[in-house]
Backbone atoms as SQL, in Angstrom:
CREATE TABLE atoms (id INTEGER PRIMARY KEY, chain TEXT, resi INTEGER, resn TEXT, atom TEXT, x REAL, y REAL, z REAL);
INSERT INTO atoms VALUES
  (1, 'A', 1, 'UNK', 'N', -12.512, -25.490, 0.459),
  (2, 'A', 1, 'UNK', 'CA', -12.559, -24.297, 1.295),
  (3, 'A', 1, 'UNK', 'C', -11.300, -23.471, 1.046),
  (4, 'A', 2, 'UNK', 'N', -11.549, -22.352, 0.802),
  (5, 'A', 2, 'UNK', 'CA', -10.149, -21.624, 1.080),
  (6, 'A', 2, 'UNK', 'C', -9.305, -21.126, 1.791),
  (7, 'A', 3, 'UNK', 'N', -8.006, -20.919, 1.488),
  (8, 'A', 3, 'UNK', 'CA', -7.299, -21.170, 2.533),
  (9, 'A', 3, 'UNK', 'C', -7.565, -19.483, 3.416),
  (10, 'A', 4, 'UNK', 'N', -7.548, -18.713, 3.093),
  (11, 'A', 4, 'UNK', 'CA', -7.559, -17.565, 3.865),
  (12, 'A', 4, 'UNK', 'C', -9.233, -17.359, 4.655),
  (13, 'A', 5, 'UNK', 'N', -9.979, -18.272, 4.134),
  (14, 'A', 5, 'UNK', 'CA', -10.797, -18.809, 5.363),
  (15, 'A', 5, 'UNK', 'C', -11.002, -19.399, 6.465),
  (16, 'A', 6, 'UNK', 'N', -9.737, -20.290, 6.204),
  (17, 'A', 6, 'UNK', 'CA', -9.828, -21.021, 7.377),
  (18, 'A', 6, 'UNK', 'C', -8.448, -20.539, 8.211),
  (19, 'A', 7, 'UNK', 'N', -7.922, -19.482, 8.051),
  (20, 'A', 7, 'UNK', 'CA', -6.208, -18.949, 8.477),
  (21, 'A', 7, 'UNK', 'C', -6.980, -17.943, 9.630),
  (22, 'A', 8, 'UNK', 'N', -6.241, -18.023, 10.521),
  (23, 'A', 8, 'UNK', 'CA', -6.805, -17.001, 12.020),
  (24, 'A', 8, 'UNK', 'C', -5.347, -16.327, 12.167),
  (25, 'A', 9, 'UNK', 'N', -5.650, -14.939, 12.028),
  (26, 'A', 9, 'UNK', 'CA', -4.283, -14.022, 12.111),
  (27, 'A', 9, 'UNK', 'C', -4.767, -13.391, 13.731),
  (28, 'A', 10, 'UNK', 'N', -3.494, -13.258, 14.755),
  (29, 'A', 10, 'UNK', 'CA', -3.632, -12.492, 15.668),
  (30, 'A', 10, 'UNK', 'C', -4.043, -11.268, 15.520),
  (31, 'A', 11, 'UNK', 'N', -4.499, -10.691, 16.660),
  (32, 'A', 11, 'UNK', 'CA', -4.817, -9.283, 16.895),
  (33, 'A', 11, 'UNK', 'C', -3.631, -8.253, 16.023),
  (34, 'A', 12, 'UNK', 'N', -2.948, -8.638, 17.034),
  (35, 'A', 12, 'UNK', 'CA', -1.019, -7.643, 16.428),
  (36, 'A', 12, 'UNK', 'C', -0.834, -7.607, 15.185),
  (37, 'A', 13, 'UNK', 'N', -0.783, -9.007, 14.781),
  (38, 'A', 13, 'UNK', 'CA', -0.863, -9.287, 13.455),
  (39, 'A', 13, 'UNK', 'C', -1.631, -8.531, 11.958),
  (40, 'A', 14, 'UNK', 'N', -2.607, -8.428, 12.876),
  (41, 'A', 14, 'UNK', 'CA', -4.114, -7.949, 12.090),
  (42, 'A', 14, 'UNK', 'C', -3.484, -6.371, 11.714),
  (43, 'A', 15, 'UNK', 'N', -3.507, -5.843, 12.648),
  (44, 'A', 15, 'UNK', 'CA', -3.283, -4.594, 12.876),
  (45, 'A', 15, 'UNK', 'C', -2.275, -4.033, 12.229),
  (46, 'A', 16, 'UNK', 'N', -1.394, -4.921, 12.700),
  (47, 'A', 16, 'UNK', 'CA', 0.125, -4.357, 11.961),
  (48, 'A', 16, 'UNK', 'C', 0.431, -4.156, 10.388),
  (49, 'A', 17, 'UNK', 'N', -0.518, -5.635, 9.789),
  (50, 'A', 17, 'UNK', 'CA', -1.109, -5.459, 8.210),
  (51, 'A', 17, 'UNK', 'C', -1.845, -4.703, 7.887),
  (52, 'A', 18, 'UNK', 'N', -2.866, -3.766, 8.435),
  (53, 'A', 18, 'UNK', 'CA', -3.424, -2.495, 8.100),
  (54, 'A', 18, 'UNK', 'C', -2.590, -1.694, 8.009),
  (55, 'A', 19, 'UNK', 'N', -2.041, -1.126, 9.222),
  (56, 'A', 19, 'UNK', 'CA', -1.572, -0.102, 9.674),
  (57, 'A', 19, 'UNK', 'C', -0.210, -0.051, 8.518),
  (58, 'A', 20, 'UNK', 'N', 0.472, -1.471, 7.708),
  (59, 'A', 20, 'UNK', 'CA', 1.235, -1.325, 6.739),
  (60, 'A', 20, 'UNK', 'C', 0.953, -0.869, 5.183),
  (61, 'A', 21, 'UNK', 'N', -0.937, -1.352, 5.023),
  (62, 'A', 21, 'UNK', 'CA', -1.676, -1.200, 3.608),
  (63, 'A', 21, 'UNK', 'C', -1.658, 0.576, 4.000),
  (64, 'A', 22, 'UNK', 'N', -1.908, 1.023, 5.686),
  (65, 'A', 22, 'UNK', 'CA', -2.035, 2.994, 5.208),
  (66, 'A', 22, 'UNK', 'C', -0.907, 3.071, 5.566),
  (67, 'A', 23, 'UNK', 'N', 0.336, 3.147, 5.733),
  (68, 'A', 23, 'UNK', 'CA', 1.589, 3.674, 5.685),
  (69, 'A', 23, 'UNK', 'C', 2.121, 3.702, 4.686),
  (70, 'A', 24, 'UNK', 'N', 1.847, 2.258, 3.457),
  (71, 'A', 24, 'UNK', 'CA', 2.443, 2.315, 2.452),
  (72, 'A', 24, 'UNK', 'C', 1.672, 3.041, 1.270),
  (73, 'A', 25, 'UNK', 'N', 0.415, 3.368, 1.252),
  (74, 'A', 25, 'UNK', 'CA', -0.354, 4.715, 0.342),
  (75, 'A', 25, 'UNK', 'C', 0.002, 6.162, 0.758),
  (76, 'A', 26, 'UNK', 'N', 0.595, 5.987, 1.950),
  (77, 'A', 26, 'UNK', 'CA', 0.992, 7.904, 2.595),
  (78, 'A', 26, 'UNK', 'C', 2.059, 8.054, 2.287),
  (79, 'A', 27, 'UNK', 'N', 2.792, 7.073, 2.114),
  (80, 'A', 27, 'UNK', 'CA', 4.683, 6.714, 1.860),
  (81, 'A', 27, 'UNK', 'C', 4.574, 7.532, 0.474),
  (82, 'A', 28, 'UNK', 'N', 3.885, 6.217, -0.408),
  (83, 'A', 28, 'UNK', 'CA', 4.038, 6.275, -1.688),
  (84, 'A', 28, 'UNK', 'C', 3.289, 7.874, -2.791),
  (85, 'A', 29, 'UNK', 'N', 1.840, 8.044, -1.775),
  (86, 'A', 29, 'UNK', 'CA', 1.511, 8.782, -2.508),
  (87, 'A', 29, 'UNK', 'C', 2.049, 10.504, -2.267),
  (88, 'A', 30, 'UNK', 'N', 2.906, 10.263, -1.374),
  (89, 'A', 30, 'UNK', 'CA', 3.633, 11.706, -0.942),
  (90, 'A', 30, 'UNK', 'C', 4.868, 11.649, -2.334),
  (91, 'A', 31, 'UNK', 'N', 5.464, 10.768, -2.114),
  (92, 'A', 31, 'UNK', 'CA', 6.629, 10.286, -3.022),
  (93, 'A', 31, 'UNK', 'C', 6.258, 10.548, -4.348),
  (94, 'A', 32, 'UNK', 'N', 4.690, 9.906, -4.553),
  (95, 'A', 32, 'UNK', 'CA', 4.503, 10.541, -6.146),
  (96, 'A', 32, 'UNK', 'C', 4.411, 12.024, -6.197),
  (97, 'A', 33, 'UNK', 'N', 3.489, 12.206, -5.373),
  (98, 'A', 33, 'UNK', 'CA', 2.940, 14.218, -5.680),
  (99, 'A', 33, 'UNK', 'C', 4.587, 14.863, -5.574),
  (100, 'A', 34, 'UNK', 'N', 5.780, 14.328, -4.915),
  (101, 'A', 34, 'UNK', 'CA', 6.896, 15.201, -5.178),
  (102, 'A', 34, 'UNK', 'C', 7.584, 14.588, -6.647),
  (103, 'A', 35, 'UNK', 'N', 7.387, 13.411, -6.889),
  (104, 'A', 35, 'UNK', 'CA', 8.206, 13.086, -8.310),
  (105, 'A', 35, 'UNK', 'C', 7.374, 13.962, -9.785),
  (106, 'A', 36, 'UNK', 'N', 6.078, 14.165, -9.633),
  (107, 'A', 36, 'UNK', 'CA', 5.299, 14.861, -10.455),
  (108, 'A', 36, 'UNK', 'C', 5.588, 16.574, -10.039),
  (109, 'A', 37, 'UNK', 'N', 6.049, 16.868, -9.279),
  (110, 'A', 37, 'UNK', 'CA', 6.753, 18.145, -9.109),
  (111, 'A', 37, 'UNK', 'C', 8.244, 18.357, -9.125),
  (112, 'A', 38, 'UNK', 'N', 8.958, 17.705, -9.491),
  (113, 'A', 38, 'UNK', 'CA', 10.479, 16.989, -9.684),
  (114, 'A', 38, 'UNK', 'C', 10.698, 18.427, -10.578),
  (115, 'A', 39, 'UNK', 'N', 11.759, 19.408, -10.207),
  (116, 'A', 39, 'UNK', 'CA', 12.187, 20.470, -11.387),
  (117, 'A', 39, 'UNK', 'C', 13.647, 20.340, -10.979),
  (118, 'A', 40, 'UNK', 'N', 13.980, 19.402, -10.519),
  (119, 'A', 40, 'UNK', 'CA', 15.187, 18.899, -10.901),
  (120, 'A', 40, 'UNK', 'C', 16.340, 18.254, -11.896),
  (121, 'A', 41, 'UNK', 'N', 15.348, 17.791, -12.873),
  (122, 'A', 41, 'UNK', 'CA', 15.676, 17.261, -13.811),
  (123, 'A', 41, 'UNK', 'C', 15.842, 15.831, -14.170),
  (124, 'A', 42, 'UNK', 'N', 15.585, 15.270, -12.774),
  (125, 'A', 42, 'UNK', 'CA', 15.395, 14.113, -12.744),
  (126, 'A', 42, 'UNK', 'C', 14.106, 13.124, -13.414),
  (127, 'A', 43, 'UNK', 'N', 12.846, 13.362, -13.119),
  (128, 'A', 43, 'UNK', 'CA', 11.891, 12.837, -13.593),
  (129, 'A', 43, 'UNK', 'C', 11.387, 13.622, -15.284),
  (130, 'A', 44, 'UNK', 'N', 11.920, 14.886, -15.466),
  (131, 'A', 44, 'UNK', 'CA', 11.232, 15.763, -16.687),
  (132, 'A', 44, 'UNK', 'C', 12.750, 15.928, -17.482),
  (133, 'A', 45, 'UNK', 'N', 12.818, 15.611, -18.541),
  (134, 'A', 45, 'UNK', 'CA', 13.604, 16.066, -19.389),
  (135, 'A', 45, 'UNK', 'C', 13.703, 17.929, -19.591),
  (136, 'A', 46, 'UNK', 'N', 14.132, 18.611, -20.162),
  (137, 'A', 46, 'UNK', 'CA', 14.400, 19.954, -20.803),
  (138, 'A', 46, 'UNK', 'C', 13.177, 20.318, -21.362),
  (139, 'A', 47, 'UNK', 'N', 12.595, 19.562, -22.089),
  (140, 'A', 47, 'UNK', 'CA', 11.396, 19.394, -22.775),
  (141, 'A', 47, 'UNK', 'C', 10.199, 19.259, -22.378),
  (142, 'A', 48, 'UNK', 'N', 10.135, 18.853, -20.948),
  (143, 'A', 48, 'UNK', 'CA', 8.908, 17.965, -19.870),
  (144, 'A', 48, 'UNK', 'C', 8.606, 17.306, -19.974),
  (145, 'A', 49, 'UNK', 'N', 9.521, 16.231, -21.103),
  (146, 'A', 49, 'UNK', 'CA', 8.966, 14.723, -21.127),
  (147, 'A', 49, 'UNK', 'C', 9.205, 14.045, -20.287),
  (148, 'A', 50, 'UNK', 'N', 8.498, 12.950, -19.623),
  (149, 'A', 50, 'UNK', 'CA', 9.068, 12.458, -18.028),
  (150, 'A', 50, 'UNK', 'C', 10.507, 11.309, -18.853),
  (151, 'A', 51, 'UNK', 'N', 11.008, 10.927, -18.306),
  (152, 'A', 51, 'UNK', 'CA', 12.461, 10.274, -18.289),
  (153, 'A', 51, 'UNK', 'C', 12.165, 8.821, -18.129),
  (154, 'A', 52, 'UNK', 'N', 13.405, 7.700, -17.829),
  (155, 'A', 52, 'UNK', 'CA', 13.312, 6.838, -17.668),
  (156, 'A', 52, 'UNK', 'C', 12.754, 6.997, -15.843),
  (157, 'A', 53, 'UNK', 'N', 14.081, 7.343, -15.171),
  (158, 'A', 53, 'UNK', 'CA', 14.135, 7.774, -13.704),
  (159, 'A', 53, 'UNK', 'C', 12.294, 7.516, -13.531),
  (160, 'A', 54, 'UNK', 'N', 11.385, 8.716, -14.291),
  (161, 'A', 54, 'UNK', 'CA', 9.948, 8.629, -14.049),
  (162, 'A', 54, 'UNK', 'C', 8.905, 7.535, -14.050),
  (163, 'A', 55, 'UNK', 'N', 9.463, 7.142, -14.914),
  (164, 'A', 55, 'UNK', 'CA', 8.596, 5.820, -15.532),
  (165, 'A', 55, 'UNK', 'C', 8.866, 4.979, -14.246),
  (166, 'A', 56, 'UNK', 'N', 10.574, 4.255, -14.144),
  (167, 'A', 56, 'UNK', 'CA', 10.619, 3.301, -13.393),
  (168, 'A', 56, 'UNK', 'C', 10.082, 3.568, -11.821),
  (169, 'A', 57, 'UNK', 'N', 9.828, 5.054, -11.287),
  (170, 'A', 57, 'UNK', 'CA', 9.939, 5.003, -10.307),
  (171, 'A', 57, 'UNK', 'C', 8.440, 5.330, -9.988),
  (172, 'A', 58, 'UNK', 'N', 7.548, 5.739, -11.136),
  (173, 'A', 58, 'UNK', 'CA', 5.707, 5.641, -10.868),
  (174, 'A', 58, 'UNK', 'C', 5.606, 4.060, -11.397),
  (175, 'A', 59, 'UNK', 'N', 6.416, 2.831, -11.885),
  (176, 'A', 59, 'UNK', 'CA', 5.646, 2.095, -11.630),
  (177, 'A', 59, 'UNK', 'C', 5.921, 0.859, -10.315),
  (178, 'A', 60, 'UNK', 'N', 7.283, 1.739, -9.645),
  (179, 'A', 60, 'UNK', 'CA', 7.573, 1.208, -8.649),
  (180, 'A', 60, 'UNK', 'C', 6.482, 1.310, -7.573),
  (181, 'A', 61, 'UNK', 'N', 5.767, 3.035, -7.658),
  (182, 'A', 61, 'UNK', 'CA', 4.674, 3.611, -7.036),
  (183, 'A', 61, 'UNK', 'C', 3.574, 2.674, -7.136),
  (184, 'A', 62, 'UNK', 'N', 3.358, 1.871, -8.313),
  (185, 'A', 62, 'UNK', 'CA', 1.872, 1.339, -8.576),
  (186, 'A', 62, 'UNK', 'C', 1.621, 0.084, -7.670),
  (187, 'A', 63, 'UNK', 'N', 2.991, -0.482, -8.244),
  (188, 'A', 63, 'UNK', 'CA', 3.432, -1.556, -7.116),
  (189, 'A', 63, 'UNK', 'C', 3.219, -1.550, -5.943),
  (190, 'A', 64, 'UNK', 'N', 3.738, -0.663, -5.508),
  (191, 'A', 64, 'UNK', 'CA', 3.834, -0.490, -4.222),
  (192, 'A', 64, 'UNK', 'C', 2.507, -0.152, -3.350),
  (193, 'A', 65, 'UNK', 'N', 1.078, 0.556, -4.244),
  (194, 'A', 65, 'UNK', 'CA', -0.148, 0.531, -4.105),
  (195, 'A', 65, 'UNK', 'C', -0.531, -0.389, -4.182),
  (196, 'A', 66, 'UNK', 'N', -0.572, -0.969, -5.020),
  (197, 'A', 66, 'UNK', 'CA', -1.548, -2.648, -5.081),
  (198, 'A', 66, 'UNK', 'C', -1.346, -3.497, -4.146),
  (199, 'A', 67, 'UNK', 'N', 0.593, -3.401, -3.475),
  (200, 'A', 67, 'UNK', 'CA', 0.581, -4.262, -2.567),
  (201, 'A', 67, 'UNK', 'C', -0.024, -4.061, -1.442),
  (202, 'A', 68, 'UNK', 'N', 0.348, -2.459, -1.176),
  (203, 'A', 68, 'UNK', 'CA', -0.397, -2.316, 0.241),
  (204, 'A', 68, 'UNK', 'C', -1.585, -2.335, 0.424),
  (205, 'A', 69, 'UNK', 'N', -2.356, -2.047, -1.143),
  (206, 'A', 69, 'UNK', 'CA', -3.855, -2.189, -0.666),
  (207, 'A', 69, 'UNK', 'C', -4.616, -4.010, -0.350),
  (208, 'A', 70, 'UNK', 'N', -3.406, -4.714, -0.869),
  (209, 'A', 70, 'UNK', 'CA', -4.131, -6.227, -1.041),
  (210, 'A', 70, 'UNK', 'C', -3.216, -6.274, 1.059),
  (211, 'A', 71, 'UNK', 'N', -2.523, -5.997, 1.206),
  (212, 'A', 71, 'UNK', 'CA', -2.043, -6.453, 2.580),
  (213, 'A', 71, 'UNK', 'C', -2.522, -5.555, 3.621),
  (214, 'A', 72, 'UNK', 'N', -3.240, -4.394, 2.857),
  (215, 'A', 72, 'UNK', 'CA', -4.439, -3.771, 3.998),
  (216, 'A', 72, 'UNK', 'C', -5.566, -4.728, 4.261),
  (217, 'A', 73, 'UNK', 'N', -5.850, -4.681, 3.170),
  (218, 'A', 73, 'UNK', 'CA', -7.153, -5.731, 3.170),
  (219, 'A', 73, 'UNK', 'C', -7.221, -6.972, 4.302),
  (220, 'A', 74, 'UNK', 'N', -6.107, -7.518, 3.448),
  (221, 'A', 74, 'UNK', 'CA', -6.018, -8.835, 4.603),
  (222, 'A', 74, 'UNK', 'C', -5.887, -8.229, 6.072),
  (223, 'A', 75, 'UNK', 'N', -5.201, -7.102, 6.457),
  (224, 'A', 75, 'UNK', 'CA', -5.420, -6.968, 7.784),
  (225, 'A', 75, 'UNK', 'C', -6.849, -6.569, 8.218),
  (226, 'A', 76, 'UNK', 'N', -7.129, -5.903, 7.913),
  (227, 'A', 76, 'UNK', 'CA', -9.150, -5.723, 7.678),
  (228, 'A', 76, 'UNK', 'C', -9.664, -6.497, 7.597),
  (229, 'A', 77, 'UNK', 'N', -9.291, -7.668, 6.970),
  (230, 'A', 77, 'UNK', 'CA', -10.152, -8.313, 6.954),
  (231, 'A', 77, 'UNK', 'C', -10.284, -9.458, 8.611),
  (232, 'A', 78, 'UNK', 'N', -8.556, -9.327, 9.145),
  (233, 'A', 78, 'UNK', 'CA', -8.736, -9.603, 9.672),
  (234, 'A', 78, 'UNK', 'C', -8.761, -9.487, 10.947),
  (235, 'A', 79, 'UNK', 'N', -8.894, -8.112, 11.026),
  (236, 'A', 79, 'UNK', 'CA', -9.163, -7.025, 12.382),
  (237, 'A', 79, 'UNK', 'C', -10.939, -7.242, 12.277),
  (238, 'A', 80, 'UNK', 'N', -11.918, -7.115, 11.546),
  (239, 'A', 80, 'UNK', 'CA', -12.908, -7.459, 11.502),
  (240, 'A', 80, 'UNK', 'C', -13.497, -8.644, 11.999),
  (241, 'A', 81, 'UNK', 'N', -12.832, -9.728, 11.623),
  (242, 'A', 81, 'UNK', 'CA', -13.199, -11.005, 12.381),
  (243, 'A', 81, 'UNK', 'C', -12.371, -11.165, 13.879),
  (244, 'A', 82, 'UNK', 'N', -11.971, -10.786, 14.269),
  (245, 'A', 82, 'UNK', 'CA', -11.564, -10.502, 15.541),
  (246, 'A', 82, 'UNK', 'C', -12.346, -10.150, 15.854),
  (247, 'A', 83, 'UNK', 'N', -13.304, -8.469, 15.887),
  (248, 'A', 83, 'UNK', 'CA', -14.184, -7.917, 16.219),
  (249, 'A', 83, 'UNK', 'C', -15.476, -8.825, 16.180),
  (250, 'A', 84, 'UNK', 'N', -15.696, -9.359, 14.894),
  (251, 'A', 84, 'UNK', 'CA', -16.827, -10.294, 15.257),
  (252, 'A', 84, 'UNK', 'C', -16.885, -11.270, 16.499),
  (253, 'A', 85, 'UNK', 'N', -15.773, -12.277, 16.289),
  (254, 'A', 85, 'UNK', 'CA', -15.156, -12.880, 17.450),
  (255, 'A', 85, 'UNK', 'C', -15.635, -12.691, 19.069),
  (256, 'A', 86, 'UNK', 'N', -15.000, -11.483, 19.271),
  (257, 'A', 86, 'UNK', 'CA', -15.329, -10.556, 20.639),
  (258, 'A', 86, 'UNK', 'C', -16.677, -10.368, 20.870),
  (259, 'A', 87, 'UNK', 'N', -17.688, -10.452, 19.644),
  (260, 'A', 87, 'UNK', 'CA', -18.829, -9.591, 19.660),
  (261, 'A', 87, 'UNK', 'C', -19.564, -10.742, 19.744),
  (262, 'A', 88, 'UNK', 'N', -19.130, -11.931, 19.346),
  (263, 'A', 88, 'UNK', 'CA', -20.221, -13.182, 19.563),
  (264, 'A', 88, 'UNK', 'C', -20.094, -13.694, 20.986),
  (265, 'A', 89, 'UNK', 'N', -18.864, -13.276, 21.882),
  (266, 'A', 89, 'UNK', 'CA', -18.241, -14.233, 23.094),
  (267, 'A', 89, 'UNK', 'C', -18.882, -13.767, 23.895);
């Protein structure tokens, strides 16, 4: 059996792991749409080639998506069984 089958996360808990998977896509994806508008010189070279600065910091972005979407999930998943929970009692 696996283990995140048989794991019972609180309500708070639940929630608080969603509410971190959409804070951290609004965080991040604001952060990108301004690094892809960067005319600072920071992310675009003279040339408009993106930089190191760019690279490291969209794949800090990617990161930072995948995590929140796998630690949304788990809160979904387990704000849902809560709801079931309630709905069988």
């Amino acid at each position: 059996m696996p283990i995140l089958e048989t794991m019972k996360l609180s309500r708070p808990v639940s929630w608080f792991l969603l509410a971190f998977g959409v804070w951290s896509w609004v965080i991040w994806f604001t952060f990108v749409k301004n690094l892809w508008k960067d005319a600072s010189g920071l992310a675009f070279d003279d040339s408009g080639d993106p930089t190191a600065y760019f690279w490291v910091h969209l794949l800090l972005a990617i990161t930072s998506f995948l995590l929140g979407t796998a630690i949304g999930v788990i809160g979904l998943r387990g704000v849902r069984a809560l709801r079931r929970n309630d709905a069988s009692e």
